[in-house]
C-alpha positions in Angstrom: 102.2 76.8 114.1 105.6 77.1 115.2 106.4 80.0 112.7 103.3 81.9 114.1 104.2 81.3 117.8 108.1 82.4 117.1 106.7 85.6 115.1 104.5 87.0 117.8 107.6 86.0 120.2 109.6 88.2 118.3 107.2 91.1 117.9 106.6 90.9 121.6 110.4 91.3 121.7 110.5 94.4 119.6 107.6 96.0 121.7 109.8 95.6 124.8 112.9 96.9 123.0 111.2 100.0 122.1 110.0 100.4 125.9 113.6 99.8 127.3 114.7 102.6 124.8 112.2 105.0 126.1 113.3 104.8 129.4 116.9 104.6 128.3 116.2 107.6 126.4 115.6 109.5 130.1 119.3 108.9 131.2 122.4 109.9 129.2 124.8 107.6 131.1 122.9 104.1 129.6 122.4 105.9 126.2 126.2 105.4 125.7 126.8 102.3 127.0 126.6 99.2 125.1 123.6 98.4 126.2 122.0 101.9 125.5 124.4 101.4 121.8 122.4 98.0 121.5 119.0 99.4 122.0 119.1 101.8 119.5 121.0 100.0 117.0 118.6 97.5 117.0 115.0 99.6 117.3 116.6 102.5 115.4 115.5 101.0 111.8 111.7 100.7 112.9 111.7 104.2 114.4 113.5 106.2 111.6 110.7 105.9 109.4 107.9 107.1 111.9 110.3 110.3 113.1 110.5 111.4 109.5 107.2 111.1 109.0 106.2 113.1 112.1 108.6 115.8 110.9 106.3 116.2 107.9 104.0 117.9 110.9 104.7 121.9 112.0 103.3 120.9 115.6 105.2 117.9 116.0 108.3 119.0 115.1 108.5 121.8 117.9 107.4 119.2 120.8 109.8 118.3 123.0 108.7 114.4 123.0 109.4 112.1 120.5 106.2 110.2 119.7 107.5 108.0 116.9 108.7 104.9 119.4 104.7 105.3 120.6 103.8 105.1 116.7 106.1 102.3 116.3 105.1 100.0 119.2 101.3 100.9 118.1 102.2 99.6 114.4 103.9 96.7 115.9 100.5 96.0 117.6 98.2 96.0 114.9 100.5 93.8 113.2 99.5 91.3 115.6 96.1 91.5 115.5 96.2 91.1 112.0 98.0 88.2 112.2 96.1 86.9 114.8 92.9 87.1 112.7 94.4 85.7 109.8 95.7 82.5 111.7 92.4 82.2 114.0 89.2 83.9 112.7 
């Protein structure tokens, strides 16, 4: 039970970290400090993946907003719902 409760814990974590980045995303200053250097070390792996697959889209790749943290934290979700059912229902 621990293992679950330390999972979601650290999904939860993730979520936020992607939230932090958007908003760090709106001010150049805190993109190159360390923390801003942090942030998207660390959320930078799970987002890579949803931005090139985006790119695959003509629409998408003219926007001027990044959706792929949004895709990311959405994936990130359903993750724990799934693992939610599997461990309670």
């Amino acid at each position: 039970m621990m293992i679950v409760y330390v999972t979601f814990r650290l999904l939860d974590l993730l979520q936020w970290l992607l939230v932090f980045r958007a908003l760090v995303s709106w001010f150049p200053q805190v993109q190159q400090s360390r923390i801003g250097e942090l942030l998207y070390a660390v959320t930078e792996p799970m987002i890579a993946p949803f931005r090139s697959l985006l790119m695959r889209f003509e629409a998408l790749r003219t926007m001027p907003l990044d959706f792929s943290p949004l895709l990311a934290f959405f994936v990130l979700e359903i993750i724990k719902v799934f693992l939610r059912a599997m461990m309670y229902g």
